[in-house]
C-alpha positions, -999 to 999 in steps of 0.1 A, spaced: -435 -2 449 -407 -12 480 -410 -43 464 -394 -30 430 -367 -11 450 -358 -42 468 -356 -58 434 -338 -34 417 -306 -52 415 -320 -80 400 -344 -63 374 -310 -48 358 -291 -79 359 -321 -93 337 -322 -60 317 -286 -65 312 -289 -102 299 -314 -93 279 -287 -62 263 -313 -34 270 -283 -13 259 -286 19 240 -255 31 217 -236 65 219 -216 78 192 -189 106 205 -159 119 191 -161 91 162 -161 60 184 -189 40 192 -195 31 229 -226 12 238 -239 11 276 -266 -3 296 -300 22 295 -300 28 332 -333 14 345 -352 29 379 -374 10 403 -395 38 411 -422 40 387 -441 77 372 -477 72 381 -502 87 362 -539 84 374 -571 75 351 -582 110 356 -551 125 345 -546 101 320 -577 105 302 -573 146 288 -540 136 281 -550 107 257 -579 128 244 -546 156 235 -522 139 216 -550 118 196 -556 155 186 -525 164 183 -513 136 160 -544 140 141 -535 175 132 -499 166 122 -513 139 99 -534 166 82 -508 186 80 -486 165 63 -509 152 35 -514 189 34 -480 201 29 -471 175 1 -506 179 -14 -526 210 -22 -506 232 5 -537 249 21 -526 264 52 -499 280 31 -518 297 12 -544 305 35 -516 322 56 -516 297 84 -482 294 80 -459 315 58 -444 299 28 -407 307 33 -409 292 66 -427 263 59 -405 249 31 -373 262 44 -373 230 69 -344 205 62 -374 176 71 -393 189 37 -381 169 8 -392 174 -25 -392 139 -38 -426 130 -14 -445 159 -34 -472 141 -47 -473 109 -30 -505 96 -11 -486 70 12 -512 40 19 -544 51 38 -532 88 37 -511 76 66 -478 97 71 -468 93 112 -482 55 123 -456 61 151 -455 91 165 -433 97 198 -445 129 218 -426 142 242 -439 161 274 -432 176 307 -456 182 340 -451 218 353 -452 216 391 -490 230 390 -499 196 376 -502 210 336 -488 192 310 -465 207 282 -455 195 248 -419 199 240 -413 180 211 -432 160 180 -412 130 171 -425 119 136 -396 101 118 -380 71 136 -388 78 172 -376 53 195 -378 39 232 -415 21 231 -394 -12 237 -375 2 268 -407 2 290 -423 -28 276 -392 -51 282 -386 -37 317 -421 -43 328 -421 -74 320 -397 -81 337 -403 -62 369 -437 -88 368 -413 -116 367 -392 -98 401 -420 -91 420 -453 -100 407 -474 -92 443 -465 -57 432 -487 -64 403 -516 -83 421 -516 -48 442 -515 -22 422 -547 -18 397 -519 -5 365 -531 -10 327 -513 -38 312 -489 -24 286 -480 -59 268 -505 -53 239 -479 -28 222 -462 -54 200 -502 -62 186 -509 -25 182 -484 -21 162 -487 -53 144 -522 -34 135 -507 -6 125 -487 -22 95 -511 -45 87 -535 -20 81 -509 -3 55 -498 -34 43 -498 -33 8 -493 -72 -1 -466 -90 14 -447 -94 47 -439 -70 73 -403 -58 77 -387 -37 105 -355 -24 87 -328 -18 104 -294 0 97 -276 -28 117 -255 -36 153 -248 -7 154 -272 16 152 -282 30 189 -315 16 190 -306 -18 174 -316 -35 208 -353 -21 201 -355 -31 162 -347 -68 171 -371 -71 199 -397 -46 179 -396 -75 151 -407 -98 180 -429 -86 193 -451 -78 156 -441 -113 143 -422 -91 118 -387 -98 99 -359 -78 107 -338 -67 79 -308 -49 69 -304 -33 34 -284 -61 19 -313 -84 30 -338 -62 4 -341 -57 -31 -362 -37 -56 -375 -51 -86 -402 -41 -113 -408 -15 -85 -413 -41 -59 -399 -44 -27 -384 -83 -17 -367 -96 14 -342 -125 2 -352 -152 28 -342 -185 33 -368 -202 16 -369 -181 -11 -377 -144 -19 -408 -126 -7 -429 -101 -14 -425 -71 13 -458 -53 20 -447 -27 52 -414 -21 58 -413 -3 91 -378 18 86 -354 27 114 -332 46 90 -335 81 88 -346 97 54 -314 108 34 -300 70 36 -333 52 25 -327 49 -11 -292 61 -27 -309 65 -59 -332 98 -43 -311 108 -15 -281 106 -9 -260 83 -32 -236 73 -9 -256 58 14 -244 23 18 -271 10 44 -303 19 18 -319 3 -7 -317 13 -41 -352 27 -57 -371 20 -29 -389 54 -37 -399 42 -72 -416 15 -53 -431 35 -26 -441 62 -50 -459 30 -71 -476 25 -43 -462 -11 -39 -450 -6 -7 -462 9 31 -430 29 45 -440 37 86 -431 67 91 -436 84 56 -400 98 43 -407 131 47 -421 138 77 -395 160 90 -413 187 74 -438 185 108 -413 178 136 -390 208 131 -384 229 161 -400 258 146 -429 239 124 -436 227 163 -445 261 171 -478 264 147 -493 230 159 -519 243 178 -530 271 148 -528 235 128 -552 216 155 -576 255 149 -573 252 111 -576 211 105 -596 202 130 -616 234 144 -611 228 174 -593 242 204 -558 222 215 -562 205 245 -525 201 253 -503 232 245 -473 240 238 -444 255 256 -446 288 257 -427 298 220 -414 324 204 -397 326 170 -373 350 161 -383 348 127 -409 370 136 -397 406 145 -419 409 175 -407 377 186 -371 389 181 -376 417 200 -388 401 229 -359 374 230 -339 402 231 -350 416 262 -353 388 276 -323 367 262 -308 360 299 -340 341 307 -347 321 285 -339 284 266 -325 289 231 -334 255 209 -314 248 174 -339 239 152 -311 215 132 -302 195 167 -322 169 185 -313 143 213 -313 170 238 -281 188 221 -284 225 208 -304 230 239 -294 260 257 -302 280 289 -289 308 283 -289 319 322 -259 291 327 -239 308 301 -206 337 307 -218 368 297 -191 359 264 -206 328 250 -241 342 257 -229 369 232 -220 350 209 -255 330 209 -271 363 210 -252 371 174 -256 342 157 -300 341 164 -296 378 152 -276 365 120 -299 333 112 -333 336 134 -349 306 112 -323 284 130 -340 291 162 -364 293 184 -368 305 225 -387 292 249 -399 300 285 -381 278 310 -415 252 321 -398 243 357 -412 208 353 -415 183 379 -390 160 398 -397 125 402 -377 103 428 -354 80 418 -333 54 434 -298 63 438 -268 48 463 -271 80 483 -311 70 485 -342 83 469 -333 116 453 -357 144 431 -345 142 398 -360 160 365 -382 140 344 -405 142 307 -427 116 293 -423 103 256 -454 90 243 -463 69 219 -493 78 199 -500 48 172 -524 56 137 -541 28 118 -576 25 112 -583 51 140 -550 68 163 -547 54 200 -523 60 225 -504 32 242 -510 34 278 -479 35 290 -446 57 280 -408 66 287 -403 85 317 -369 94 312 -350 113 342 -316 131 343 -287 117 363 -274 146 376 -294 167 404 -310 201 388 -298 190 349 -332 194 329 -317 175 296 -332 138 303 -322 121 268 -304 85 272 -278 103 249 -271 124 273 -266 104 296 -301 100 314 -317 69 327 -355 53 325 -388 45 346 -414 23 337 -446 47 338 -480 31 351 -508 44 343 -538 35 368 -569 17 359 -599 32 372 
């Protein structure tokens, strides 16, 4: 791994020319910068590896069921799994999926799970990404080129091969595909992750395409191409739900395309992810996955949760209560790290005023225990420094659900700050995972 380090410099001069950028929208402007890349890869052994695979196949299994659950015959609510007023109270539930099978009963293809080691060696799930998760292309660029910089590293080191992302997910639409080509569509330049849809579409052999560059007709989906109009079978969307079709979401949306529903709904067309997902990656929702794993599945989770609580629940109020000065308060209608607060770093005022307003609107909310999760090293100027550090991986569903072996570490900048998101500023490692 010296080797890396020595070629560290290089490796982001390549990442650079390549734009491995990432975008950041603050106070109105637009600013994109380089995704800051670390020589110094996670490591995760076969025998660690392996439970963990086993887990989030589990896990995404259970969310899948949930899903065609929640828009379908609504079991678990009934059953009391989960209480009704919670359940549909999540901004992510949409009422125009009621009712639609999407193609193969598939609603997360991509699913982008995010975890943390505790420094007893467990791992924690923090978060279920099941809309338009992003980063897969972060790791699969860098490696590449890191093998290009120093390929005795690779001839050393017995690590899985993570190149075969682009075909898994190549299998992934194809398997939905319901007649046409495959299209990655993109709200445009910029869009934060644009670097990703562009290389994404080349990697799958698909087409990238912006709204203007699709039409609907006779509930079909078409991509205007240059030699001539085709037929699109899987449109792999990087647009989040409320701008996907002006004509069932919002109207204003100008980066859409108009009655895409009607042909999704038709079943005409593969959408990956399913428009409304959100109703299984809220904050809260996150908190019943493992009684969904015990109800869907019957089986007990093998990865668990962060310790939860919701104040929803009065004996979950109570206890955030009394222990409101230790604990991480989460906002349920944030994500990208912000609306995540420790409440221990707060003046006894503004920890008040957080104290009132999960009083006033407890569905907003939920607390967790603080998981004092590992430090990884990472290469600074000053030298190799502990820095904090969670995995996001990426759990893929077609014909059967696999996990790519490989993942975003991403690690905070700054020494003892546990928020790692790149929109917060964080960088990224590669993350090897050992053959056996």
């Amino acid at each position: 791994m010296e080797e890396l380090v020595m070629h560290e410099a290089r490796i982001n001069e390549q990442l650079a020319r390549y734009g491995v950028k990432f975008g950041i929208y603050k106070n109105g402007t637009f600013n994109e910068r380089l995704f800051p890349f670390d020589a110094i890869p996670r490591v995760i052994t076969a025998e660690e590896w392996e439970p963990l695979e086993r887990g989030l196949i589990q896990r995404v299994d259970a969310l899948n069921a949930y899903l065609a659950d929640i828009y379908g015959d609504r079991r678990i609510v009934r059953d009391g799994i989960i209480p009704e007023d919670f359940a549909f109270s999540t901004p992510g539930y949409l009422a125009p999926c009621v009712g639609i099978t999407p193609p193969k009963g598939i609603y997360s293809h991509i699913s982008g799970i995010d975890l943390v080691q505790s420094k007893d060696g467990d791992w924690f799930i923090l978060e279920d990404n099941l809309r338009v998760p992003s980063g897969a292309s972060y790791p699969l660029i860098s490696r590449g080129i890191c093998r290009m910089c120093s390929p005795e590293t690779f001839r050393r080191h017995q690590v899985v091969d993570n190149r075969g992302y682009g075909a898994m997910l190549r299998e992934v639409m194809d398997n939905v595909n319901c007649g046409g080509i495959n299209v990655i569509f993109t709200p445009g330049r910029y869009n934060a992750a644009y670097f990703e849809h562009s290389y994404l579409a080349e990697q799958t052999g698909s087409v990238l395409a912006e709204s203007g560059d699709l039409y609907v007709e006779n509930d079909q989906v078409y991509y205007r191409g240059i030699a001539g109009d085709q037929r699109v079978g899987a449109l792999y969307r990087r647009i989040n739900d409320d701008y996907l079709d002006p004509n069932t979401f919002l109207p204003e949306s100008v980066i859409g395309v108009p009655n895409l529903m009607s042909a999704y709904r038709a079943g005409n067309v593969a959408i990956i992810n399913a428009p409304g997902n959100g109703a299984a990656d809220d904050k809260g929702i996150y908190y019943f996955v493992p009684k969904m794993i015990r109800y869907y599945l019957d089986e007990e989770p093998i990865l668990h949760n962060a310790p939860t609580y919701l104040p929803f629940y009065e004996d979950d109020m109570r206890y955030v209560m009394d222990h409101f000065d230790d604990l991480v308060i989460k906002d349920t209608s944030e994500a990208g790290g912000y609306g995540v607060v420790f409440t221990s770093t707060l003046d006894s005022t503004r920890r008040e005023e957080l104290r009132q307003k999960v009083i006033a609107t407890p569905r907003r909310w939920i607390a967790q225990e603080i998981v004092d999760f590992i430090e990884l090293p990472v290469h600074l100027a000053e030298g190799d420094v502990p820095r904090k550090a969670d995995l996001r991986a990426f759990v893929l569903t077609g014909k059967k659900t696999m996990v790519w072996p490989s993942g975003l570490t991403r690690f905070s900048r700054e020494a003892g700050n546990a928020i790692v998101n790149s929109s917060q500023g964080g960088g990224f490692k590669d993350t090897w995972v050992l053959a056996r």
